[in-house]
C-alpha positions as CSV (number, residue, x, y, z in Angstrom):
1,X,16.6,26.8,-5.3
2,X,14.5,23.5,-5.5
3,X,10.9,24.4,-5.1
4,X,8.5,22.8,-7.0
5,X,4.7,23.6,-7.2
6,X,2.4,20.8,-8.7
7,X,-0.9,22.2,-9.7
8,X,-3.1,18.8,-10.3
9,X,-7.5,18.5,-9.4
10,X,-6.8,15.0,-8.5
11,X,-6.6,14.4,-5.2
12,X,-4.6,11.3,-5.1
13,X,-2.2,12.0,-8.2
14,X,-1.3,15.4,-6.4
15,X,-0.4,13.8,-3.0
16,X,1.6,10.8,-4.9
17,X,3.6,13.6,-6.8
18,X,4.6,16.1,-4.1
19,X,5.1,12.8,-2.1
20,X,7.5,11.6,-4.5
21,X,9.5,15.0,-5.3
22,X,9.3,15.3,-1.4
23,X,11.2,11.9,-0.8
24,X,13.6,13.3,-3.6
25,X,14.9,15.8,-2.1
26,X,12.8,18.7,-3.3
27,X,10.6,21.3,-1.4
28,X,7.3,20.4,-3.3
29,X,3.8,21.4,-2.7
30,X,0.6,21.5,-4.5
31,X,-2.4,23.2,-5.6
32,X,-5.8,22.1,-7.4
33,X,-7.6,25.3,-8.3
34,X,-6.8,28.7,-9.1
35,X,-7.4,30.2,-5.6
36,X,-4.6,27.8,-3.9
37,X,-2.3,28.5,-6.7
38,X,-2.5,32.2,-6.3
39,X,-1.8,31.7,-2.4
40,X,1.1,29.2,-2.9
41,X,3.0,32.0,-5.3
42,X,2.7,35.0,-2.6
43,X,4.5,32.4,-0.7
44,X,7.8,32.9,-2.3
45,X,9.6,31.9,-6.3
46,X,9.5,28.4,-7.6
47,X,12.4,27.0,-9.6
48,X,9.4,24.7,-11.3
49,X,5.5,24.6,-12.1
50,X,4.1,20.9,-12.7
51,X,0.2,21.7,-14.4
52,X,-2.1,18.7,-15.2
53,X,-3.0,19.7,-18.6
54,X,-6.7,19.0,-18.3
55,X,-8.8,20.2,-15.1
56,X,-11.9,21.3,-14.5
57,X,-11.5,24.9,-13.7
58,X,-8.5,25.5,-15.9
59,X,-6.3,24.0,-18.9
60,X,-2.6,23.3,-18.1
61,X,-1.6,25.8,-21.5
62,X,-3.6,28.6,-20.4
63,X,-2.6,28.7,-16.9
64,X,1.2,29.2,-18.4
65,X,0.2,32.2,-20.3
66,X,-1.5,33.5,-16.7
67,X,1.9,33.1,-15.1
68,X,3.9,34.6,-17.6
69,X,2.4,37.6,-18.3
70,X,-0.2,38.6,-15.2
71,X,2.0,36.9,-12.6
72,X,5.4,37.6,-13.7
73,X,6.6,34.3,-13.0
74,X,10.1,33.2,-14.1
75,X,10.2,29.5,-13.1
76,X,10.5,26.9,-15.5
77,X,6.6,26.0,-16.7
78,X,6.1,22.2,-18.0
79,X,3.0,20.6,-19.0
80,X,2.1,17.6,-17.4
81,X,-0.6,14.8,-18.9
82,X,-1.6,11.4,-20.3
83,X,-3.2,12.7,-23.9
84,X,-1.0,11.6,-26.8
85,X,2.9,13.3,-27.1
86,X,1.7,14.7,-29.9
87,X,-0.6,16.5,-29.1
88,X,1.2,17.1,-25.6
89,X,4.4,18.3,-27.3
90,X,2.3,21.1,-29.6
91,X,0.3,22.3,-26.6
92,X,3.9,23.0,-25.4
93,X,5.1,25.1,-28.0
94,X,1.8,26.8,-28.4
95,X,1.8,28.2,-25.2
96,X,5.3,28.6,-24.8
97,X,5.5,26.0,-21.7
98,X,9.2,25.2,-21.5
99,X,8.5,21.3,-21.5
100,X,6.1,18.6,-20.9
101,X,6.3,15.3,-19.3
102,X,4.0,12.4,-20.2
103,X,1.8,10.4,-17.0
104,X,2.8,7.3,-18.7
105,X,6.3,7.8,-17.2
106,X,5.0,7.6,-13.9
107,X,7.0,8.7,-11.2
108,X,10.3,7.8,-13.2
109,X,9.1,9.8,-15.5
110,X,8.5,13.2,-12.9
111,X,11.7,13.0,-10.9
112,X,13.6,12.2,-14.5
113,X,12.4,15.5,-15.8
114,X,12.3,17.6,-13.1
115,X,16.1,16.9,-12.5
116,X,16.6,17.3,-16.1
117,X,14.6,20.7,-16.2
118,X,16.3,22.2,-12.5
119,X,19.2,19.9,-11.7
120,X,19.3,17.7,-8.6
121,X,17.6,19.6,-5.2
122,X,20.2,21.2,-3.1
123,X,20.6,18.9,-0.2
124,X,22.5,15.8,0.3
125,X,20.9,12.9,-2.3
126,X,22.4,9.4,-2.1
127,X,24.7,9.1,-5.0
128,X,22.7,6.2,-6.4
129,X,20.1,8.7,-7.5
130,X,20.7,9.0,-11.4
131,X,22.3,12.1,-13.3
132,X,20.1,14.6,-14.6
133,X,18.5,13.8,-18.0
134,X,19.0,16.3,-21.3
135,X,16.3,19.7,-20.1
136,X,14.6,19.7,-23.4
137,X,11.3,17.3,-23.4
138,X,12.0,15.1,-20.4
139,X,11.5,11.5,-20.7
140,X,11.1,8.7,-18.3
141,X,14.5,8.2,-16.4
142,X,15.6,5.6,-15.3
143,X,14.1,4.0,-11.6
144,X,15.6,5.8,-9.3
145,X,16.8,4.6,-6.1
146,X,14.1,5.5,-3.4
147,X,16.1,8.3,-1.4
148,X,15.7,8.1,2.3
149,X,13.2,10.9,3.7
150,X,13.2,13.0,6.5
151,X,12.3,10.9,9.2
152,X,12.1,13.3,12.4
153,X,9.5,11.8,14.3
154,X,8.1,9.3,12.3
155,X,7.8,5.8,13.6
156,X,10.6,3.3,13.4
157,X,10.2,0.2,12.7
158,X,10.9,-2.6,15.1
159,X,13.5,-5.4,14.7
160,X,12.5,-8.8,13.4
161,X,13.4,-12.2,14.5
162,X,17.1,-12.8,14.3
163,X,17.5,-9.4,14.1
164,X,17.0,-8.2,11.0
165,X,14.5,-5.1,8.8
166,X,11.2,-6.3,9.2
167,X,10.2,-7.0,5.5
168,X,7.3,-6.0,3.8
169,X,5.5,-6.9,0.3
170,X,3.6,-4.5,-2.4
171,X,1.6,-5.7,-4.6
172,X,0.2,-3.3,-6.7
173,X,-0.2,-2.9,-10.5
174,X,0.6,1.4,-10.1
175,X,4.2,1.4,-9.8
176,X,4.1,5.2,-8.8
177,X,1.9,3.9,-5.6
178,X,4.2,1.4,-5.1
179,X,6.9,3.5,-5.5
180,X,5.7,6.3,-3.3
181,X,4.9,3.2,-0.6
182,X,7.5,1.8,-1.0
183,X,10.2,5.1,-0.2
184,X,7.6,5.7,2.2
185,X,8.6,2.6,4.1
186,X,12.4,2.7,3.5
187,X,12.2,5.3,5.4
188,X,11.0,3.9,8.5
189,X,13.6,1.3,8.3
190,X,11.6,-1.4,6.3
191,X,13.4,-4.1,4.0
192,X,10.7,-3.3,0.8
193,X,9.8,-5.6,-2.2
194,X,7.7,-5.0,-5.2
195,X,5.7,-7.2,-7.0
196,X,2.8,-6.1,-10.0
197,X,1.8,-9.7,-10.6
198,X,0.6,-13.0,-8.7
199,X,3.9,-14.9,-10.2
200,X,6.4,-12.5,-9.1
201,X,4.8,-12.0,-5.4
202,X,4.7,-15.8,-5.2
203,X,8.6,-15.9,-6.0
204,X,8.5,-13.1,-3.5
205,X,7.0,-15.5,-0.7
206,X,8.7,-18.4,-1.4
207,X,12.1,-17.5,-1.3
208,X,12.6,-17.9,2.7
209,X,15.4,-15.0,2.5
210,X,12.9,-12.5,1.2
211,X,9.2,-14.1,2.4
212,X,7.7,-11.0,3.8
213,X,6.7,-10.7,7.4
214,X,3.4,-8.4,6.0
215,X,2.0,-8.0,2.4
216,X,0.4,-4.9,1.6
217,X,-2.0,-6.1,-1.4
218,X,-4.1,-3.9,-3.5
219,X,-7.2,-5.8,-4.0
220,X,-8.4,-5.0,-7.3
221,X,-5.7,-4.8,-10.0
222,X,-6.1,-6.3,-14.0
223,X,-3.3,-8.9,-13.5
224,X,-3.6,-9.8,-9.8
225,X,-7.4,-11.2,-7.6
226,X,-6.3,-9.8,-4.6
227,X,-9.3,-11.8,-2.8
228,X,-8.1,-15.0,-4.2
229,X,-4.3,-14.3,-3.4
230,X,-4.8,-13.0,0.0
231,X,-6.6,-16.9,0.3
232,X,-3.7,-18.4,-1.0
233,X,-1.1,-16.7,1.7
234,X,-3.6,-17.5,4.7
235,X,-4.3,-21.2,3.7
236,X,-0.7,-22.2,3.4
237,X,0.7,-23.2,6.7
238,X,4.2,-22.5,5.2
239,X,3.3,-18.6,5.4
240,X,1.3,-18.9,8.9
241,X,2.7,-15.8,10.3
242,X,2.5,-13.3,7.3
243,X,-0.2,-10.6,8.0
244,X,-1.8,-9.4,5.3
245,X,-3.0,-5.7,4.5
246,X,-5.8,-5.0,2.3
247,X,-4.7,-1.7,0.1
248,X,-7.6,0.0,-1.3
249,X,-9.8,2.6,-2.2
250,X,-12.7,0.0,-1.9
251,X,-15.8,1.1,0.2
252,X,-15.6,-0.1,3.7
253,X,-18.1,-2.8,3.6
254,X,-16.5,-4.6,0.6
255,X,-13.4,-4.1,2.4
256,X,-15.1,-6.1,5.4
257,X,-16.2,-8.7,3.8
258,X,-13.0,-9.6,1.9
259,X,-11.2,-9.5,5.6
260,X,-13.9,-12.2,6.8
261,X,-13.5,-14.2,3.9
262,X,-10.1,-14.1,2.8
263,X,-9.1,-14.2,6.2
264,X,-6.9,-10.8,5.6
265,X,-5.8,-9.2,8.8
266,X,-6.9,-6.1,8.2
267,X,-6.7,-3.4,5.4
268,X,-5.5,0.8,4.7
269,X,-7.5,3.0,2.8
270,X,-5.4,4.0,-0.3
271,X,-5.3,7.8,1.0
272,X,-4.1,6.9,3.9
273,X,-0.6,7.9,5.6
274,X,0.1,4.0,4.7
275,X,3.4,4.4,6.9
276,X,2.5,5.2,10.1
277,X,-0.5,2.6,10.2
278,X,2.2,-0.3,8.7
279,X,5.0,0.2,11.3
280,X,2.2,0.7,13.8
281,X,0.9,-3.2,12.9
282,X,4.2,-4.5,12.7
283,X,4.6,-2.7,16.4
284,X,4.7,-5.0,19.0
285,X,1.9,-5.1,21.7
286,X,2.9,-2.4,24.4
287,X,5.5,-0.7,21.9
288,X,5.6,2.7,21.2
């Protein structure tokens, strides 16, 4: 069995997750409160429970002593969070979780440990996916290859010139975004790059063998303007016909005002099903 719930209050994080354990392979799902949780488990066993140590309406440690002992569950219960590994790893043994795994893994660090903890899901994963890592405290694994994910219905993205995937640039400091995006994409039948800096998408770009035919850019990001890259694509006649894609949870306005000035194309709210809308702009006119 390969079910995995992931109990999580934030929105985002708990779509990225099941996303990600989704693309793996794994029959994932989520919850963020009590009530939902208490559905999802009269919906049948889990192999694994994912908790987000610290929400609002509940603690990660305290909802494994719920499981055990009111709910009976027998699935294996890991504690999930970005507070120190010490303090993670004794929350553990005090509650008698049966491992953590730390957010600064990122997505690695999920699929790592959940294969580790449960073994590899029960369907047909590409070989390049990595061997399970040691059960006991899961650490980040290394990047996996991004498995292909169902695709029944799902738009397929159309042939470039010459024939070849339509390619598409990240840019995004959150590699688990990226990641998630990024599978996401393959998917669809997109050639992907990734880029967390300026420097590497500009080697990106450059390099006519892997200049991007769109570039989905995150606009705010430590390392990275996204305004003031977005000008430098547009006012280069060497990258005339690269679209660019504002990726962001800005508010709309902002979002507006960067298009008009920085000349982006258009942009995708961060929440988002960022697949459908890409292959749909990379569509051509009349295509379905």
């Amino acid at each position: 069995m390969s079910r995995v719930l992931v109990i999580d209050d934030s929105p985002m994080l708990l779509e990225l997750t099941v996303r990600a354990l989704t693309a793996a392979g794994y029959e994932a799902s989520g919850a963020q409160d009590l009530a939902t949780l208490n559905q999802k488990l009269t919906e049948g066993p889990f192999a694994l429970i994912l908790m987000d140590v610290n929400m609002p309406e509940m603690f990660g440690d305290d909802v494994v002593e719920y499981l055990r002992t009111q709910k009976g569950v027998t699935a294996k219960l890991v504690l999930y969070s970005d507070i120190s590994e010490q303090e993670l790893d004794a929350k553990t043994k005090n509650s008698g979780a049966d491992a953590y795994i730390l957010k600064s893994g990122g997505l690695e660090g999920v699929l790592g440990g959940v294969m580790g903890l449960i073994g590899a899901p029960a369907l047909n994963i590409p070989a390049a996916v990595p061997s399970p890592a040691p059960a006991a405290t899961p650490a980040p694994a290394a990047t996996p290859a991004a498995p292909a994910a169902p695709t029944g219905g799902l738009p397929k993205a159309p042939m470039a010139a010459g024939g070849r995937k339509p390619r598409i640039l990240i840019v995004d400091d959150s590699e688990m975004t990226a990641r998630i995006i990024e599978a996401d994409l393959v998917s669809k039948g997109f050639e992907v790059h990734v880029a967390d800096t300026a420097d590497k998408a500009t080697k990106i770009i450059l390099k006519k063998q892997t200049r991007p035919d769109l570039v989905l850019l995150d606009v705010r990001m430590p390392n990275v303007n996204g305004e003031q890259f977005c000008r430098f694509i547009k006012s280069n006649s060497l990258f005339k016909g690269i679209k660019v894609l504002l990726c962001s949870g800005e508010n709309v306005e902002e979002l507006q005002r960067i298009c008009r000035e920085a000349g982006a194309d258009g942009y995708i709210p961060k929440d988002a099903v960022m697949g459908n809308l890409v292959a749909k702009e990379l569509m051509p006119p009349g295509a379905e």
